[in-house]
C-alpha positions as CSV (number, residue, x, y, z in Angstrom):
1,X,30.5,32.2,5.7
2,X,29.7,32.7,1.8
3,X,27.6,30.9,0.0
4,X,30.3,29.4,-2.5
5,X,32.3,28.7,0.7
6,X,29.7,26.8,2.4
7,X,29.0,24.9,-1.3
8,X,32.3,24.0,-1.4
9,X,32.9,22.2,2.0
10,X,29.7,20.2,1.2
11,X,31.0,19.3,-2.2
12,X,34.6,19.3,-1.2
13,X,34.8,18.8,2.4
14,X,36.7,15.4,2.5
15,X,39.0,16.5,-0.1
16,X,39.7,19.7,1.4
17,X,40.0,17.7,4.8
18,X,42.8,15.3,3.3
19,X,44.5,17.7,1.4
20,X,45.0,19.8,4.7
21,X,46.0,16.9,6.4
22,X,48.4,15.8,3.6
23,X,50.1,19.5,3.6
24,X,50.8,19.8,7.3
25,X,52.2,16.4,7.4
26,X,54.8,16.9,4.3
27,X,55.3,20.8,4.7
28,X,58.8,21.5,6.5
29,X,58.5,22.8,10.1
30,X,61.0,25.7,10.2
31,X,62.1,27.2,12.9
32,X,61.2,31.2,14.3
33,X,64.3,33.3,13.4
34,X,67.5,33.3,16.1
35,X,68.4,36.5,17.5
36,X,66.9,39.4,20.5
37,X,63.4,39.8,20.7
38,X,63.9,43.4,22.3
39,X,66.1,45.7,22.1
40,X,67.1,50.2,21.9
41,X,68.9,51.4,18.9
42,X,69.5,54.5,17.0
43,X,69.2,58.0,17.8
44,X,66.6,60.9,17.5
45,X,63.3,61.3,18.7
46,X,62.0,58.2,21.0
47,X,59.7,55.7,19.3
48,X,58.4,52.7,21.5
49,X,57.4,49.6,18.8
50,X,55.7,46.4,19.7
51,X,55.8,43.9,16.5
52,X,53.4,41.1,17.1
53,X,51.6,38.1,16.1
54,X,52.2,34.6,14.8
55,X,54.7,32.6,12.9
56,X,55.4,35.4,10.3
57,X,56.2,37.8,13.0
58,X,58.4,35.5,14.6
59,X,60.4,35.2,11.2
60,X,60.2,32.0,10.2
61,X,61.8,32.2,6.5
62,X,64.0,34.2,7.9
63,X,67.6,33.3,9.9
64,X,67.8,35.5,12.2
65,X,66.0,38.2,13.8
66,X,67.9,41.1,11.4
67,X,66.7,39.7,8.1
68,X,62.8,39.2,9.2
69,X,60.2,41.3,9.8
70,X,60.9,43.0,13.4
71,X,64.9,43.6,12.5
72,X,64.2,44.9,9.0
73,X,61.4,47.8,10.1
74,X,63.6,48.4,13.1
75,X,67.2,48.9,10.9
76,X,65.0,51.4,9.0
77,X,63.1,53.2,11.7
78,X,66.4,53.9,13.3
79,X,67.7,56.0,11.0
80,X,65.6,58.9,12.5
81,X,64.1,57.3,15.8
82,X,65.7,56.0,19.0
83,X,63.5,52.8,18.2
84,X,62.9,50.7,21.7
85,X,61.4,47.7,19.8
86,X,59.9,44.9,21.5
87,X,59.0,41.2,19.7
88,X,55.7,39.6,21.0
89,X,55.7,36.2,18.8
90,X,54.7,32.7,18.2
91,X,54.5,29.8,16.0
92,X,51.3,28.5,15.5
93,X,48.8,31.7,17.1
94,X,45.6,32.5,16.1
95,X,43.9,35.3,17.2
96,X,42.6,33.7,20.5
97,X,45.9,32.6,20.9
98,X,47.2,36.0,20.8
99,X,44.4,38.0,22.8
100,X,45.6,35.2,25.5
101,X,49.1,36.4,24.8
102,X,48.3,39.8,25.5
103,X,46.5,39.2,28.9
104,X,49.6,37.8,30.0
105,X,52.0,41.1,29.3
106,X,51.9,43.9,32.3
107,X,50.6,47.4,30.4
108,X,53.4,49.2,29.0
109,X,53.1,51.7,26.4
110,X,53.8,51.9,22.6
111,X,53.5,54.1,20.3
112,X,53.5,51.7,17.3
113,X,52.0,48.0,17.1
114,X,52.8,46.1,14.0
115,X,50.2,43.2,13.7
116,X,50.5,40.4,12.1
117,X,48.1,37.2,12.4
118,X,45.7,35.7,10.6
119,X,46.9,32.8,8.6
120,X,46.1,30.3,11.2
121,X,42.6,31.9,11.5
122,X,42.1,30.8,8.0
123,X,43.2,27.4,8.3
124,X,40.5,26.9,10.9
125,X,36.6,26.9,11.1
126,X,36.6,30.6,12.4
127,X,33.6,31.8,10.7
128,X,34.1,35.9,9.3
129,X,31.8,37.1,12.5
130,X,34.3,35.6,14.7
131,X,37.2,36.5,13.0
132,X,36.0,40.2,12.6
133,X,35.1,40.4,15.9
134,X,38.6,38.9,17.4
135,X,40.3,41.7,15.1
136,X,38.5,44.5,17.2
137,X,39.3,42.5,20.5
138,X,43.3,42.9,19.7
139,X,42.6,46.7,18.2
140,X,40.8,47.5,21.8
141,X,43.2,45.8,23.9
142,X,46.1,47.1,22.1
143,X,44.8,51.0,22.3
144,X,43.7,50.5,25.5
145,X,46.0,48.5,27.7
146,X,48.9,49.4,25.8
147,X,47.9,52.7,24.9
148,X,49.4,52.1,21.6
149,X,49.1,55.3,19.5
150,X,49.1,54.0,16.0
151,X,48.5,50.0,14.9
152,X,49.8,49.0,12.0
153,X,47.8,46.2,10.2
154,X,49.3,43.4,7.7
155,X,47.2,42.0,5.7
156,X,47.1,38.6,4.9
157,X,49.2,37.3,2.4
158,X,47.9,35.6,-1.3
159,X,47.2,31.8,-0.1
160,X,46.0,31.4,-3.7
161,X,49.3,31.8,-4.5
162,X,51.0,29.5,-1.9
163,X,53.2,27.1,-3.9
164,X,52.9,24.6,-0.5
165,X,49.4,24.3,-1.5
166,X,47.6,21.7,-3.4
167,X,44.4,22.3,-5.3
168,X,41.8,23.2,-4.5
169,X,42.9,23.6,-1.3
170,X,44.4,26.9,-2.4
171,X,41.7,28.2,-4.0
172,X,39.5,27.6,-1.1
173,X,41.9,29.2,1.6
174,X,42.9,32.0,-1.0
175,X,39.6,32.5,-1.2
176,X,38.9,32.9,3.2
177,X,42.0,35.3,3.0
178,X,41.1,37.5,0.6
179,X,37.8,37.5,2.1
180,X,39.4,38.5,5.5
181,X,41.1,41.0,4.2
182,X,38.0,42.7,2.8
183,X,36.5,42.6,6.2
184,X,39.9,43.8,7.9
185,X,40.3,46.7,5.7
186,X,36.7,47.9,6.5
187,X,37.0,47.6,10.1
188,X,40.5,49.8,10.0
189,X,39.1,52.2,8.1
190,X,36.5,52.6,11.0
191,X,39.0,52.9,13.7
192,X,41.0,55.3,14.6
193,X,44.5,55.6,15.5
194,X,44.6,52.1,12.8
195,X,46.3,51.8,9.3
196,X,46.0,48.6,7.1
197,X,49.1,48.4,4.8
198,X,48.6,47.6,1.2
199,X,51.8,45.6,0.7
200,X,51.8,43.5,-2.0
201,X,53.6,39.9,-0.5
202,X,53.1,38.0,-3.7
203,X,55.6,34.4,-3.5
204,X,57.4,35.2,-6.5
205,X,60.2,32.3,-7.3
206,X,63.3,32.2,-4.9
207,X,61.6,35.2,-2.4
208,X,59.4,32.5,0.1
209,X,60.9,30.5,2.5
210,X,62.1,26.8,1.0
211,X,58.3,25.6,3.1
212,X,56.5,27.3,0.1
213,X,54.0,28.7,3.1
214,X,56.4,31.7,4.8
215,X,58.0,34.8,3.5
216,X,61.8,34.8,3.1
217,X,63.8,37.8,3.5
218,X,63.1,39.6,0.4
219,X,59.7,39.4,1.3
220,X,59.9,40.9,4.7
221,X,62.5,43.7,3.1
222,X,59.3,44.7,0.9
223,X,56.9,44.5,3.7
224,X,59.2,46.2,6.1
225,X,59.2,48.7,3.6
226,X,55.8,49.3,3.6
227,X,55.6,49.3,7.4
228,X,58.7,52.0,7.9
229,X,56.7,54.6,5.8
230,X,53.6,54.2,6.8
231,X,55.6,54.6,10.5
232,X,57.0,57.2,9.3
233,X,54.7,59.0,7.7
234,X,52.4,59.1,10.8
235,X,55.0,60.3,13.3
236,X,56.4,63.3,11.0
237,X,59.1,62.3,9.3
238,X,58.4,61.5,5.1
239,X,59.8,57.8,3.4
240,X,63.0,59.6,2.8
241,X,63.4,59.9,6.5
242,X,63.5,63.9,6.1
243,X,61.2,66.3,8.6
């Protein structure tokens, strides 16, 4: 924890405790996007994706499984790969969460993870040296049990910017986030076999879900976008889909 961060929850603790309070009673709870969680389509050269994580993942902003995240990197990934794509998803996980998730799958391999979780870390007390250390716990299991041979990090999105947000609640989890992030991008520039994607997710007016708090489609078009190249790129085909 920061300095400034542990100054403001002394000065600002009850306020940022009410605040939170006040935003997860009035924010709409939205449902995960309808549709297959798995699933084998197009042709070329096999390509095993796991897409993984919390709420985001899940696609909630999204109405079904073909306008969020997973469905949007998989339409675009098929257009050279055989993709066999596999949704691993939750409302609500935090990293624990999710490590707990993992334990309960039976190996299989991968050859791509997409992650995505962190949001709810932020919300909590998780201090950076736990949050950091939970990161490496998914990267080992992932690469190890799952033998995954690229993972694929989102980073987490611009809470400063979350219209859902009151202030200075904002400022104070925008703050966490973007300190996360800083912390995340240093650990995947350690690992191998790791990319962090540098997609820009900012809530611009009519692209976030009608929660103010989760990406709508056009949001997860752009960080699909992101995600398909960087896929892409690793496994030899260019953005243009070209050898």
């Amino acid at each position: 924890m920061s300095k400034t961060e542990a100054l403001t929850k002394i000065m600002l603790g009850p306020v940022l405790l009410m605040q939170g309070m006040y935003t997860r009673r009035v924010t709409p709870k939205l449902p995960e996007a309808e549709g297959e969680r798995q699933g084998l389509v197009g042709n070329g050269e096999a390509l095993r994706l796991l897409v993984l994580g919390d709420s985001a993942a899940a696609g909630v902003g999204a109405s079904t499984q073909a306008e969020a995240l997973s469905g949007q990197v998989v339409s675009r990934l098929a257009k050279d790969y055989q993709v066999g794509w596999t949704l691993w998803a939750r409302s609500g996980l935090d990293s624990q969460a999710l490590l707990e998730l993992l334990e309960q799958h039976a190996a299989q391999p991968f050859d791509v993870a997409l992650l995505s979780i962190g949001v709810n870390d932020v919300t909590s007390t998780i201090t950076d040296t736990q949050w950091i250390a939970r990161q490496q716990q998914l990267l080992d299991v992932l690469l190890d049990k799952f033998g995954v041979k690229l993972v694929v990090i989102s980073p987490l999105p611009p809470m400063h910017l979350f219209p859902a947000l009151p202030q200075p609640l904002r400022w104070y989890l925008g703050n966490r986030a973007a300190r996360f992030n800083a912390h995340l991008e240093r650990l995947a520039d350690r690992r191998d076999r790791c990319r962090m994607l540098t997609t820009h997710l900012a809530p611009v007016a009519g692209a976030m879900a009608r929660d103010g708090f989760h990406p709508g489609p056009a949001i997860y078009s752009v960080w699909a976008d992101d995600a398909a190249q960087v896929i892409a790129r690793q496994f030899g085909h260019t953005a243009s889909g070209t050898l």
